[in-house]
Structure formats: structure tokens, C-alpha cells
C-alpha positions in Angstrom: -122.2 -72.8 21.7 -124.5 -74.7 19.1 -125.6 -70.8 18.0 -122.4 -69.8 17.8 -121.8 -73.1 15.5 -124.4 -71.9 13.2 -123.1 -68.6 12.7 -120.0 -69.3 12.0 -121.1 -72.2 9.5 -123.5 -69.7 7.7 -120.5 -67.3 7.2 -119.0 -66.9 4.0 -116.1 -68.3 3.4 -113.5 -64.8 2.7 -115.7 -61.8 3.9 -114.2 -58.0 2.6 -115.7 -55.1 4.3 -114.8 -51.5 3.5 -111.4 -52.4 2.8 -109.0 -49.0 2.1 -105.8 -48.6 1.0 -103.7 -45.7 0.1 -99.9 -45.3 -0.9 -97.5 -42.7 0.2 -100.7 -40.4 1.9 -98.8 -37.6 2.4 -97.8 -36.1 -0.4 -98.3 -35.4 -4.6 -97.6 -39.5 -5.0 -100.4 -40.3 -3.0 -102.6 -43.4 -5.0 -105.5 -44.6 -3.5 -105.1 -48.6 -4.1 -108.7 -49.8 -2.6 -111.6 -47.4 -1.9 -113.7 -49.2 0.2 -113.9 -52.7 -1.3 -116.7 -55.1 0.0 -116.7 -58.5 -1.1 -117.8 -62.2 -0.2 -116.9 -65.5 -1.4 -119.2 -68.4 -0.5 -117.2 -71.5 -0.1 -116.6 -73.5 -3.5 -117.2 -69.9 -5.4 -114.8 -69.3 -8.2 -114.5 -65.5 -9.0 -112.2 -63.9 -11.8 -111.0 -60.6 -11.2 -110.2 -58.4 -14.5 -109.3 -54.4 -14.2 -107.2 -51.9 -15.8 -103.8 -50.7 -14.8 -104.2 -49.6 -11.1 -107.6 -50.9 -10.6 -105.9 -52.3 -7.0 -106.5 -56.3 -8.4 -102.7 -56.9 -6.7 -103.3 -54.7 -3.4 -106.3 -56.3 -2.8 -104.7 -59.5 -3.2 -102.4 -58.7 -0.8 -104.2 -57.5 1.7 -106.1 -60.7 2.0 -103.2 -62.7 2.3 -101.6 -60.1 4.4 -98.6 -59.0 2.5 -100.6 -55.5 2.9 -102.1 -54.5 6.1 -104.7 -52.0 4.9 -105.8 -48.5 6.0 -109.0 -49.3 7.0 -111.7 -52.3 6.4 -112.0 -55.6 7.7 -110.7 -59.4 6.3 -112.0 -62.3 7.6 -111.5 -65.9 6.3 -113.7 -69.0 7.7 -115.1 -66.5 9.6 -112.1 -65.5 11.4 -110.8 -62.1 11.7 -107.6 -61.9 9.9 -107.2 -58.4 9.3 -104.2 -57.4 10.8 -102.7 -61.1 11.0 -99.6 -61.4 9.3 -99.5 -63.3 6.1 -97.2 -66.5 7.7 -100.5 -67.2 9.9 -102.8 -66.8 6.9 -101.0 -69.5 5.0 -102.4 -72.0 7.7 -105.6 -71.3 5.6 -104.9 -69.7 2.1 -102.4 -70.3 -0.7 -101.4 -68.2 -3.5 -100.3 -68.9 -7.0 -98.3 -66.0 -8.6 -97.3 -65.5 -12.2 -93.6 -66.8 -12.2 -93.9 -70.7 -11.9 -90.8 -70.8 -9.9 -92.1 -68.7 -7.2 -93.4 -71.3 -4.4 -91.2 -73.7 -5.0 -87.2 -74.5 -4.6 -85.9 -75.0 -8.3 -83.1 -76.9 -6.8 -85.0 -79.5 -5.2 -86.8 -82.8 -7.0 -90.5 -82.5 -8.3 -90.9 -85.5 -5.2 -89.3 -83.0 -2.7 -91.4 -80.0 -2.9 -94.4 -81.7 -2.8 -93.7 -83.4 0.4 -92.9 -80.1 1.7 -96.0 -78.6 0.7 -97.7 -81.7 2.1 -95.8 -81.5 5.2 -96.4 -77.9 5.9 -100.3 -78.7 4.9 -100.6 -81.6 7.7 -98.0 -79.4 10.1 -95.9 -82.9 9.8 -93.9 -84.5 7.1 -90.3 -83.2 7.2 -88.0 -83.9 4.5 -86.4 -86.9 5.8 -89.6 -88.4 5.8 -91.0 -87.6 1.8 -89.3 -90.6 0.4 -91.1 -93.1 2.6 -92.6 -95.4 -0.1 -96.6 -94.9 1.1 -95.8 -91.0 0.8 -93.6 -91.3 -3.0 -97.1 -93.6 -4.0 -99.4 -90.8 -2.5 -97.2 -88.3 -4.2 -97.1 -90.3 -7.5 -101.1 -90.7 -7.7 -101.7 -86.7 -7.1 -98.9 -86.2 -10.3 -100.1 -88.6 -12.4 -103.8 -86.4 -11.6 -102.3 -83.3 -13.3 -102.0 -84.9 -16.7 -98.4 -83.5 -17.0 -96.8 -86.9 -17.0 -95.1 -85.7 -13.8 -95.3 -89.1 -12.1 -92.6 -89.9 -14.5 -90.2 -87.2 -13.2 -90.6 -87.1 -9.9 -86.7 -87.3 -9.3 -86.4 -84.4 -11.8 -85.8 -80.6 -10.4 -88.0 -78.3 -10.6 -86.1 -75.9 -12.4 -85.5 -78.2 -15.0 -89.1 -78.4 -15.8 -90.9 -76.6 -18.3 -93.2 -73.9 -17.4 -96.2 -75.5 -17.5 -95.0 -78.2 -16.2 -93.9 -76.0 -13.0 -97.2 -74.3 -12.8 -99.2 -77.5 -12.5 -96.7 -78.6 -9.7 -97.1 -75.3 -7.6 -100.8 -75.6 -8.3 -100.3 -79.0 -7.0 -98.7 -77.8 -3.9 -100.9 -74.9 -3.4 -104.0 -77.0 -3.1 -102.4 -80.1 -1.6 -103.5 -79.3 1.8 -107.4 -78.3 1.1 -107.1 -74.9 1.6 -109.8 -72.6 2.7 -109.2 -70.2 -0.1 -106.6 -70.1 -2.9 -105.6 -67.1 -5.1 -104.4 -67.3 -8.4 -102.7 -64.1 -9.2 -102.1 -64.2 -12.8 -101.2 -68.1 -13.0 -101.1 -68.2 -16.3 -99.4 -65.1 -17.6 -95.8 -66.6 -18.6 -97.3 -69.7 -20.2 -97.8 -70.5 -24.1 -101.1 -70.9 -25.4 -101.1 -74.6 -24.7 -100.1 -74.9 -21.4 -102.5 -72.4 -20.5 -104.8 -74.2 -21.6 -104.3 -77.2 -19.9 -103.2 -75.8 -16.5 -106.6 -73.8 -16.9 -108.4 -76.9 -16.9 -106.5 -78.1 -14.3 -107.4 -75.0 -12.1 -110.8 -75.6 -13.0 -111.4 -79.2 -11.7 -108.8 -78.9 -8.6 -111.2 -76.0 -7.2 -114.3 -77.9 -8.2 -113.3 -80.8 -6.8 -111.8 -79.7 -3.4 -114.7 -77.3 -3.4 -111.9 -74.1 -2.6 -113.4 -70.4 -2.6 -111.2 -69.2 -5.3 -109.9 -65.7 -6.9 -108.5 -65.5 -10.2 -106.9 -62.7 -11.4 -106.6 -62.8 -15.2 -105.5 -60.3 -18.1 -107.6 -62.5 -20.5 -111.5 -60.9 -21.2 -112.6 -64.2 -22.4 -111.1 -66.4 -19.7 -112.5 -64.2 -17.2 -116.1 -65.1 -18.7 -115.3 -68.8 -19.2 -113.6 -69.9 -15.8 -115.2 -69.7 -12.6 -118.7 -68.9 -11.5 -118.5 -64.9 -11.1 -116.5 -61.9 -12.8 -115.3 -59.0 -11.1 -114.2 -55.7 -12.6 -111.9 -53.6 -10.7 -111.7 -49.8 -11.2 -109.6 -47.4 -9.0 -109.5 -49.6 -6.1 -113.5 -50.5 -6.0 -115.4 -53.4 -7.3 -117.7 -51.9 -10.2 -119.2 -54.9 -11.7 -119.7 -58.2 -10.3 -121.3 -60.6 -13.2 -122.5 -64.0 -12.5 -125.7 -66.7 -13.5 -127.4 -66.5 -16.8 -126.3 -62.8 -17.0 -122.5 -64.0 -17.2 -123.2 -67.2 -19.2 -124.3 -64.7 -22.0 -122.2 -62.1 -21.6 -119.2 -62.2 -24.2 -116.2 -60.1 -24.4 -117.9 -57.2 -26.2 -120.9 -57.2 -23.8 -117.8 -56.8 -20.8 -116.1 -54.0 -21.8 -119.3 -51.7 -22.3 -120.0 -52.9 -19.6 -116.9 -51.6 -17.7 -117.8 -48.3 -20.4 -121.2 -48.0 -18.2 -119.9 -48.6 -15.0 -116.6 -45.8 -14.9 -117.5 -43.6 -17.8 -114.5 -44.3 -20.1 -114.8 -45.3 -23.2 -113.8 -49.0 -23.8 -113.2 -49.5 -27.2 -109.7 -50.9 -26.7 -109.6 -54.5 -25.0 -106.5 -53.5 -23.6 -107.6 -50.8 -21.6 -108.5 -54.0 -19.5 -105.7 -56.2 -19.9 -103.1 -54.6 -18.3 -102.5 -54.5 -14.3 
């Protein structure tokens, strides 16, 4: 048993292997979404993902989380075989963070409410009836007041009457509440102003740095890509072609990335957005 303690503790924390994906096989529409990705994400790793239209940053995403079950391949998180688990049992051990900052929560309930839920679901306790218990409205009050949002003031406010910042911190809020084993960001910070992105940015930064959360990021942003987190990935036509990290990364600027991804597929890069869309 002790051996079998040590393997699992030397795992990493999400393992990819040979992960394939293909859309409407038989036929002229068939589109290969992931050709054989392999990937691993140490516990407390922070990875950004940037890729060009199709590169299969979404699919893969999904098949971690099991909103895709793939074609071939293998998924394991914690070192548990998750491959063909559906994505309700995954969300015992991952969240996700999606671009619209209404998605994850209920706009028609109070800031207070959905983070109890969240909470409750995290600790498989907590129902509603009991979020406005005043130890768990002072609980939720301290993690608020830790986004720097001023959200501790409107914690009777709904949701939907936030802005979108605002709504973004509170879903990252939720999504981390219950120390996940891994957390996806998929495009977090797509609908936000140049502010709030900004700030809920740094917010994503010190939440995963201090819970320690193996993390994916995908971004649309070059620069972001190379400033947040420990690793870039580029994505390509459903495979990994790049994975940048250490002193290589630190001194890597935008530029230096998209000759990179010239190198790496043979297309000429000249264009930034050739990466920032998808």
C-alpha cells in the first residue's frame, strides 16, 4: 500500500496521453480537433495556452473536463483515470471559468447566495437554507473583501446586477472556493475592459499561487500568455507545438513567440492575429 502511496503522490497532477479527437469522421466535414496531444501539469503549474483558429485549445478543454469524450487517448487527474467519466463527476475535482461572466453562476440570486452554493457543493454540505448563518456570511465576507472588488459591500446585491468584472472575480471566487485539483480558465477575460482585466488577472494570479491549483489558461492575448503563469503552450491543428517555460520564456517577448509558432508549423507569422483568434 505505502508503494502504491508513492506512486500516486509522484503523479502529476492532470496527465494527457495521446489524446484524439475528430468531428463528423465520416464524411468531407471531417476536422481532426486533437491529434495525439500529450501533456502534464505538475501540481501548482500555471500553463497558458495560445493557438490559432482550430488549433483544438476548446476541444481539449473539453475533453479534460469531459464535456467531450475523445476518440482515443487517456485523461487522468490526481492520478485517477478520468477518461471516459462524465464531466458532473470531474467537477468533484476541477472547475472551469468560461468567457461570459454569467456562466457559473444564477444572475438572479445575491452575490452571498452563490457563493454558499459554490461552498456547499465544494464541502458536499451547505445548502441554501444554511448560507446566511452569520459564521458562514463572515466566512463569505473575508473571501470578498480578498478579491479587492469591494464585494463584501454587496453581498445582498444580484449577480446580474454586477458589472463584469465584478462577476468574473465572483465566479473565480466560486471556482476556487473549494481547493480544486485543477482549474481552467477558458478565456476568462475575453469580455472584460482593459481594467478589469487587469485586475481580475492579478487576481487569477495570486488565487492559483496561493491555493497552489494546476492551472490552464486559455488566452487570445500574445503578451499575457508570456506574462501569466509558469509555461506557454502553442496549439496547432489539434497538437501541442511549443511548450515554453524557465529563462527561455522569461525572455521570450511577443515577436520571439510568433516566429516561434513560424518555425514550429511552417506559416508565416507576420500577423499577431493569426494567433489571436480561437
Amino acid at each position: 500500500m505505502a508503494a502504491a502511496k508513492d506512486t500516486a503522490a509522484s503523479a502529476p497532477m492532470l496527465e494527457v496521453r495521446g489524446l484524439r479527437k475528430t468531428f463528423n469522421p465520416e464524411g468531407n466535414l471531417a476536422h481532426v480537433a486533437l491529434d495525439g496531444i500529450d501533456l502534464n501539469l505538475e501540481a501548482g503549474e500555471f500553463a497558458c495556452i495560445v493557438g490559432s483558429n482550430g488549433a483544438g485549445k476548446t476541444t481539449l478543454f473539453n475533453a479534460i473536463a469531459g464535456t467531450v469524450i475523445p476518440d482515443e487517448g487517456l485523461v487522468r487527474i490526481d492520478g485517477e483515470n478520468v477518461t471516459f467519466e462524465p464531466d458532473y463527476k470531474r467537477a468533484r475535482t476541477l472547475s472551469r471559468v468560461f468567457q461570459d461572466p454569467l456562466k457559473g453562476t444564477a444572475p438572479n440570486l445575491t452575490v452571498a447566495e452563490n457563493v454558499s452554493l459554490a461552498y456547499g457543493r465544494a464541502t458536499r454540505g451547505g445548502a441554501l437554507k444554511m448560507a446566511m448563518r452569520r459564521e458562514k456570511r463572515e466566512f463569505i465576507r473575508e473571501r470578498l473583501h480578498s478579491l479587492g472588488f469591494g464585494l463584501e459591500d454587496r453581498m445582498d446585491a444580484k449577480v446580474g446586477h454586477l458589472s463584469g468584472g465584478q462577476r468574473q472575480a465572483v465566479t473565480l471566487l466560486m471556482a476556487t472556493i473549494g481547493h480544486p485539483n485543477l482549474l481552467l480558465l477558458d478565456e476568462h477575460t475575453a469580455a472584460l475592459d482593459p481594467r478589469a482585466t487587469e485586475t481580475v488577472l492579478r487576481l487569477t494570479d495570486r488565487i492559483v499561487a496561493e491555493d497552489g491549483i494546476a492551472t490552464l489558461m486559455i488566452t487570445h492575448d500574445l503578451a499575457c500568455a508570456l506574462a501569466h503563469g509558469t509555461r506557454t503552450l502553442v496549439m496547432h491543428e489539434g497538437r501541442i507545438v511549443a511548450d515554453v517555460r524557465g529563462p527561455e520564456r522569461e525572455a521570450m517577448e511577443v515577436g520571439d513567440l510568433l516566429e516561434l509558432f513560424r518555425t514550429e508549423t511552417g506559416k508565416a507569422a507576420t500577423d499577431e492575429k493569426l494567433l489571436l483568434q480561437g
